[in-house]
DSSP file (Angstrom, degrees, kcal/mol; ACC not computed):
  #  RESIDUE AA STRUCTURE BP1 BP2  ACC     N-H-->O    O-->H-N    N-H-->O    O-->H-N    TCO  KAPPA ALPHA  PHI   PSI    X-CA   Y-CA   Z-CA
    1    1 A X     >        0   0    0      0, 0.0     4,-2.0     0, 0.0     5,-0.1   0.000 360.0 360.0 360.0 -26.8  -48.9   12.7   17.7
    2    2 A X  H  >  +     0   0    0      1,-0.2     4,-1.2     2,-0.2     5,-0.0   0.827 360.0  60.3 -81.6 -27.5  -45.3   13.5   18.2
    3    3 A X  H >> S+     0   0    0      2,-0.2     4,-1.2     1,-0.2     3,-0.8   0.922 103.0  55.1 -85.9 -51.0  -45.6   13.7   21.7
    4    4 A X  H 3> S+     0   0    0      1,-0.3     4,-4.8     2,-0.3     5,-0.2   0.808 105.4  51.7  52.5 -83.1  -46.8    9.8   21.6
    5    5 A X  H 3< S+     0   0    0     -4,-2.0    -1,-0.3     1,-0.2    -2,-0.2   0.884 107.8  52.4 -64.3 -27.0  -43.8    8.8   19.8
    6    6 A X  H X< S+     0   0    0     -4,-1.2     3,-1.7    -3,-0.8     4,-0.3   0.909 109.3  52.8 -70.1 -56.5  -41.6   10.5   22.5
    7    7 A X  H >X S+     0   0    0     -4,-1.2     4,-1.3     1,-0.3     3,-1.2   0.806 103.0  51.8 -35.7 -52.7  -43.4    8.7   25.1
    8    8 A X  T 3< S+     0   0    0     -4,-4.8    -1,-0.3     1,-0.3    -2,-0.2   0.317 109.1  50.9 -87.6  24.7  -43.0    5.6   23.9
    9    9 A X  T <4 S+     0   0    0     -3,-1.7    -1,-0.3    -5,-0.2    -2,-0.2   0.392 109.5  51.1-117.0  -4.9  -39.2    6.0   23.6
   10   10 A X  T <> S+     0   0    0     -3,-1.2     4,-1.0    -4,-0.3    -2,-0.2   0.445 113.3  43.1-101.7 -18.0  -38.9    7.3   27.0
   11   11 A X  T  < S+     0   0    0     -4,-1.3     4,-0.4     1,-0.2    -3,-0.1   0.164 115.5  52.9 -93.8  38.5  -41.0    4.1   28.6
   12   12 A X  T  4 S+     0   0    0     -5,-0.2     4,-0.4     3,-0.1    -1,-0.2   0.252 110.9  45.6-142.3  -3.6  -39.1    1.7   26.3
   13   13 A X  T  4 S+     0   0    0     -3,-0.2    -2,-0.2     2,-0.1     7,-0.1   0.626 110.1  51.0-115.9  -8.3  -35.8    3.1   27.5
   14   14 A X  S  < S+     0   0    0     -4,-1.0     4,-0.4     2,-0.1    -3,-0.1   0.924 118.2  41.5 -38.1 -53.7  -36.8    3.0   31.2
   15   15 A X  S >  S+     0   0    0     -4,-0.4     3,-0.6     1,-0.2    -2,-0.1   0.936 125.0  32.9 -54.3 -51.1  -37.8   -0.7   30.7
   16   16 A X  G >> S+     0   0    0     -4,-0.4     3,-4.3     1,-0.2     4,-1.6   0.494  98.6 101.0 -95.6  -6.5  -34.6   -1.9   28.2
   17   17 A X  G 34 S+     0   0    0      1,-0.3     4,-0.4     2,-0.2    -1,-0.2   0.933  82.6  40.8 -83.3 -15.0  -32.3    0.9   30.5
   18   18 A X  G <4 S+     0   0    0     -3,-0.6    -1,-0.3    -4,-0.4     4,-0.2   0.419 114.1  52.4 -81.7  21.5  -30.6   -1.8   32.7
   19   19 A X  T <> S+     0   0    0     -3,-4.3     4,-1.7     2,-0.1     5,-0.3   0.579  88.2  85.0-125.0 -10.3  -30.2   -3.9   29.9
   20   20 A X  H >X S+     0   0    0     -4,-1.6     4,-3.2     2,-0.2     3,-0.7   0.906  91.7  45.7 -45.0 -78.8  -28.5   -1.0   28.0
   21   21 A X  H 3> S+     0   0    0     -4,-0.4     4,-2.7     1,-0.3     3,-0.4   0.939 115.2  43.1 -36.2 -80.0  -24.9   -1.7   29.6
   22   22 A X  H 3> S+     0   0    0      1,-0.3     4,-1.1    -4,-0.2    -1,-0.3   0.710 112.9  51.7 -46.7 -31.2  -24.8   -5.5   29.1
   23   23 A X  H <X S+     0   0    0     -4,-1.7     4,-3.5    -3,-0.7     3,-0.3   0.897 115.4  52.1 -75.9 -42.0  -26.4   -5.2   25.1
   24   24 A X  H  X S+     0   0    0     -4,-3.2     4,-1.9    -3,-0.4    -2,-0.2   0.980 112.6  39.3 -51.8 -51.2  -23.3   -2.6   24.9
   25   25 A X  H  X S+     0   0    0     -4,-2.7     4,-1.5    -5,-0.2    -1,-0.3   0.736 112.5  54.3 -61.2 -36.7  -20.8   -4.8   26.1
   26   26 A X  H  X S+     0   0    0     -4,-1.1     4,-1.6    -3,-0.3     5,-0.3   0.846 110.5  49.2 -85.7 -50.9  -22.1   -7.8   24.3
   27   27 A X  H  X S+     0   0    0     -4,-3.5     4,-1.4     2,-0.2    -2,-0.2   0.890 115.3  42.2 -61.7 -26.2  -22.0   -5.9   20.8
   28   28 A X  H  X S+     0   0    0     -4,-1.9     4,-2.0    -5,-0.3    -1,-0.2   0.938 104.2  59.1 -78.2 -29.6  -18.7   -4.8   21.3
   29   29 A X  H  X S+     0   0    0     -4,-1.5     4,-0.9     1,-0.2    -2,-0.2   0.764 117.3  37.2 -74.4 -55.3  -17.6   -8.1   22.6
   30   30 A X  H  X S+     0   0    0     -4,-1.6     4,-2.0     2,-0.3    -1,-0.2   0.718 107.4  68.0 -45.3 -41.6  -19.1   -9.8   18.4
   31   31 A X  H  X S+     0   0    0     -4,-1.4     4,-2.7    -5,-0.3     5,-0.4   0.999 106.4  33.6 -94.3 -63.6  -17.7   -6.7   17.1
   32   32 A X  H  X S+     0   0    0     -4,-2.0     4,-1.6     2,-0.3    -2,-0.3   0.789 110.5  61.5 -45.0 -47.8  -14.1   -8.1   18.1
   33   33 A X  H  X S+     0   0    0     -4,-0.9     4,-2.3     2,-0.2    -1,-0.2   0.875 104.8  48.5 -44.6 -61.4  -14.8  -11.6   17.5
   34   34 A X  H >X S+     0   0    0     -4,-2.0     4,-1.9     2,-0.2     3,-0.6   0.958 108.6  54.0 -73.7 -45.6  -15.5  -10.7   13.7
   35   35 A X  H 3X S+     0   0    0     -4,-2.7     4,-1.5     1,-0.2    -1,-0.2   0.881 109.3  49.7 -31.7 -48.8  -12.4   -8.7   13.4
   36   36 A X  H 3X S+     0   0    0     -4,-1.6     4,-1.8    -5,-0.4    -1,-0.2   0.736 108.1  50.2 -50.9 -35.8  -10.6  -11.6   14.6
   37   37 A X  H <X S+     0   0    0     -4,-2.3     4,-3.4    -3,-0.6    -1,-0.2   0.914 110.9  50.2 -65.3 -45.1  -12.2  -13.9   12.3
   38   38 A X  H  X S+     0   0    0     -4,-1.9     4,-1.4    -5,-0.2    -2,-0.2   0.855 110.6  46.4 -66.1 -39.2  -11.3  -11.7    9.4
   39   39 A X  H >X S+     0   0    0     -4,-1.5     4,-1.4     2,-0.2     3,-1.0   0.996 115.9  52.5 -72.2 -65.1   -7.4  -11.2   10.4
   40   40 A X  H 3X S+     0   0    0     -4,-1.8     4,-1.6     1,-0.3    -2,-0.2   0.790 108.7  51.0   2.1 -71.1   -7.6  -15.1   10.8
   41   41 A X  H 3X S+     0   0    0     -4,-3.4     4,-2.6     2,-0.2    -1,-0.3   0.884 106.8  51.1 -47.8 -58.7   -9.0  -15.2    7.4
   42   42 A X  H <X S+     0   0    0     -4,-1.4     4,-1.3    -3,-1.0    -2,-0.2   0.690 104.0  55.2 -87.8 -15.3   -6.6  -13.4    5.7
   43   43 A X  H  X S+     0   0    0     -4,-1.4     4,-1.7     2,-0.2    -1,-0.3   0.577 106.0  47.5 -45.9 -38.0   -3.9  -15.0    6.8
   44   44 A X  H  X S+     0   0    0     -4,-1.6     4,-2.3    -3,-0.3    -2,-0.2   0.695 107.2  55.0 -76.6 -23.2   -4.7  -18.2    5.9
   45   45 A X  H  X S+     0   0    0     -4,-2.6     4,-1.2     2,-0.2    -2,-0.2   1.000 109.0  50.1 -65.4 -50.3   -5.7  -17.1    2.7
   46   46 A X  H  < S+     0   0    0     -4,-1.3     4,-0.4     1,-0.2    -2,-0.2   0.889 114.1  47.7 -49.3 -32.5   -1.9  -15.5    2.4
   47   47 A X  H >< S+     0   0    0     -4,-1.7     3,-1.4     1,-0.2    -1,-0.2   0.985 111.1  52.3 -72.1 -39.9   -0.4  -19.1    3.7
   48   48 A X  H 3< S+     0   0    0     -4,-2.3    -1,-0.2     1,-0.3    -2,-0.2   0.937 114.4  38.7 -50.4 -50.4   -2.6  -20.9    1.1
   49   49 A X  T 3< S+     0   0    0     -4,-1.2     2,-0.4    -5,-0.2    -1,-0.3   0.278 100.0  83.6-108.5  12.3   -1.4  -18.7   -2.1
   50   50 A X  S <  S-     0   0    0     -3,-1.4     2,-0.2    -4,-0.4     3,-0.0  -0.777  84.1-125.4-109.4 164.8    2.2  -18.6   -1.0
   51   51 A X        -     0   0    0     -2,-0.4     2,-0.2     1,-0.0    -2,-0.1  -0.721  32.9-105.3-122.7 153.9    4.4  -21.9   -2.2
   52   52 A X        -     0   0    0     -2,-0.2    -1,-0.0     1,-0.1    -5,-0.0  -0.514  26.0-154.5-103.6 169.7    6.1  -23.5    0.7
   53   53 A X  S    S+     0   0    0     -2,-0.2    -1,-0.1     1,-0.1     3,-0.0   0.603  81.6  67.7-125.0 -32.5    9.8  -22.7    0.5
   54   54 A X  S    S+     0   0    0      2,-0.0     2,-0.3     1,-0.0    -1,-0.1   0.908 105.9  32.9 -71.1 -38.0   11.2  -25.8    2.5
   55   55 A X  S    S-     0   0    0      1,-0.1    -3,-0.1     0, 0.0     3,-0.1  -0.865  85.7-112.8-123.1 148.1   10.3  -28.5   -0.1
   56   56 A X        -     0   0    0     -2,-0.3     2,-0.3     1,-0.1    -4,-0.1  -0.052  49.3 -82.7 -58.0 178.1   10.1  -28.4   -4.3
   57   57 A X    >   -     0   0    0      4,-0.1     3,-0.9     1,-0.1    -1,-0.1  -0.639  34.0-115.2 -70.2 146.8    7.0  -28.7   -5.9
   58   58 A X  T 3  S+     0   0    0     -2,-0.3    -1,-0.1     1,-0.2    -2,-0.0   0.579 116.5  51.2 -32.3 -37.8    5.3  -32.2   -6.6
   59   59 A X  T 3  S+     0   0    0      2,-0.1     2,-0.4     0, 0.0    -1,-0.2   0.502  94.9  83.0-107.5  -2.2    5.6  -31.9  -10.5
   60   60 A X  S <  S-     0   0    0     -3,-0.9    -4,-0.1     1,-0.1     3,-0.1  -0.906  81.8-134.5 -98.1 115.0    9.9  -30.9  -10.4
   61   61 A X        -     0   0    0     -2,-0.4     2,-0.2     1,-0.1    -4,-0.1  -0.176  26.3-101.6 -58.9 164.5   11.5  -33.9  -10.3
   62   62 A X        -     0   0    0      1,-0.1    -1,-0.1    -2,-0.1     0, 0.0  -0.699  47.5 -91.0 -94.7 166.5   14.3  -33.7   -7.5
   63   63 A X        -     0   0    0     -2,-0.2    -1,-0.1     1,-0.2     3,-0.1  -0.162  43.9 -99.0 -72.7 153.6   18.0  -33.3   -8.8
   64   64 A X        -     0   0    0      1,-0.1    -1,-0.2    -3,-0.1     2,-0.2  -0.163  35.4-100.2 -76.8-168.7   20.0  -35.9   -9.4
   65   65 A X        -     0   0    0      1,-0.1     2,-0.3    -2,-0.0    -1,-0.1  -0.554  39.9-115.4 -62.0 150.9   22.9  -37.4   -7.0
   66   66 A X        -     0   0    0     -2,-0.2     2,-0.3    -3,-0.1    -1,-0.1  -0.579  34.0-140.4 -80.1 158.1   26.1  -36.2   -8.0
   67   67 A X        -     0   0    0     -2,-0.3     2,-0.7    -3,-0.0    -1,-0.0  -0.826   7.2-149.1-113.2 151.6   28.1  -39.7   -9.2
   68   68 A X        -     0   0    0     -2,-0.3     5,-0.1     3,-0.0     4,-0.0  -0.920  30.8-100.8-116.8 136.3   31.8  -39.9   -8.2
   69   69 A X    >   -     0   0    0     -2,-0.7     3,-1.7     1,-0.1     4,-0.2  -0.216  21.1-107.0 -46.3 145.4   33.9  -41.9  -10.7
   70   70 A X  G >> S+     0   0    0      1,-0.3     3,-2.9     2,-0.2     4,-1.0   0.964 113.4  46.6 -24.5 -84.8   35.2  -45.2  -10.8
   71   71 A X  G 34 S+     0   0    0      1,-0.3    -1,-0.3     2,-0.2    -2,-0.1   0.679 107.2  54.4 -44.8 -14.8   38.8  -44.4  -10.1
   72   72 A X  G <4 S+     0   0    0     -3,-1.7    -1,-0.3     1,-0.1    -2,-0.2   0.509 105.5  54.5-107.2  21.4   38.2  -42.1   -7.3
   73   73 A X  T <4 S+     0   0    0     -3,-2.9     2,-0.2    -4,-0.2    -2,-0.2   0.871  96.2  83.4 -98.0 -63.3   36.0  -45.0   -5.3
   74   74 A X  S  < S-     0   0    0     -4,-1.0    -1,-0.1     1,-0.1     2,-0.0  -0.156  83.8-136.0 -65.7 114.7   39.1  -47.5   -5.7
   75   75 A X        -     0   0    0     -2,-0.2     2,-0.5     1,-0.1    -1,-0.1  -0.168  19.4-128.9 -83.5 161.2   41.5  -46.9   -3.2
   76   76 A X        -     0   0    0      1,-0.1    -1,-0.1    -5,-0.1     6,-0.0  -0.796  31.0-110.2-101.2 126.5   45.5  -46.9   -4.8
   77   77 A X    >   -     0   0    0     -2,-0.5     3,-1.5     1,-0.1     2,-0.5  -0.319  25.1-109.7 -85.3 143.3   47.6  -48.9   -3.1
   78   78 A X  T 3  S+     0   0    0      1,-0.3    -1,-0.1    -2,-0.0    -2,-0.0   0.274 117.1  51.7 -56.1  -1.6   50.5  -47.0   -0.8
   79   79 A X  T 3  S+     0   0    0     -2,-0.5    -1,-0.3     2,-0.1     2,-0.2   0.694  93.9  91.3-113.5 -29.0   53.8  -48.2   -3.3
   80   80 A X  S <  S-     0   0    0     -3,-1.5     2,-0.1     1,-0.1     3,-0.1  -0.513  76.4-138.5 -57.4 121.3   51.7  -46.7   -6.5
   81   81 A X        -     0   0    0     -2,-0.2     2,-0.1     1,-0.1    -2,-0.1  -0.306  46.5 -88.3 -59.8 158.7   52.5  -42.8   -7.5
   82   82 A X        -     0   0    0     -2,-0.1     2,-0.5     1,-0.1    -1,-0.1  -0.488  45.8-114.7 -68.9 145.3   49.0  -41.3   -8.3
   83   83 A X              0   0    0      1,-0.1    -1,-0.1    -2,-0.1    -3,-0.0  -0.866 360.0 360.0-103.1 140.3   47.8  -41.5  -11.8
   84   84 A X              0   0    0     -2,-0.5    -1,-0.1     0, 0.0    -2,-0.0   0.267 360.0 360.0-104.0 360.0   47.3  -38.8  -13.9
């Protein structure tokens, strides 16, 4: 009975044994592709959960403008000393 199974793993890799390279090549070829996916993956998951650094948040109002006083808008006419 053992001798059986042997057989039929030695005509089943005669038949399949030119197809042997190309199945190799093709697994390794997915095996890379899902690595890729995953580094992909996990990067966007880091961009999602990080807060973006260029703009505030939505719910923080922005600062105000600074305001300049009255008196330092109006300009003082060239025979007036400066007021203090």
């Amino acid at each position: 009975m053992e001798w059986g199974v042997v057989a039929i793993i030695a005509v089943a890799v005669v038949l399949a044994g030119s197809k042997l390279p190309q199945l190799a090549r093709n697994v390794g070829r997915a095996q890379g592709e899902f690595k890729k996916g995953m580094r992909e993956g996990v990067v966007e998951e880091q961009e999602s959960t990080t807060p973006a650094q260029s703009s505030p948040p939505a719910s923080q109002p922005a600062p105000p403008a600074p305001t300049v006083p009255p008196a330092a808008e109006q300009p003082r006419p060239a025979d007036q000393p400066p007021a203090e």
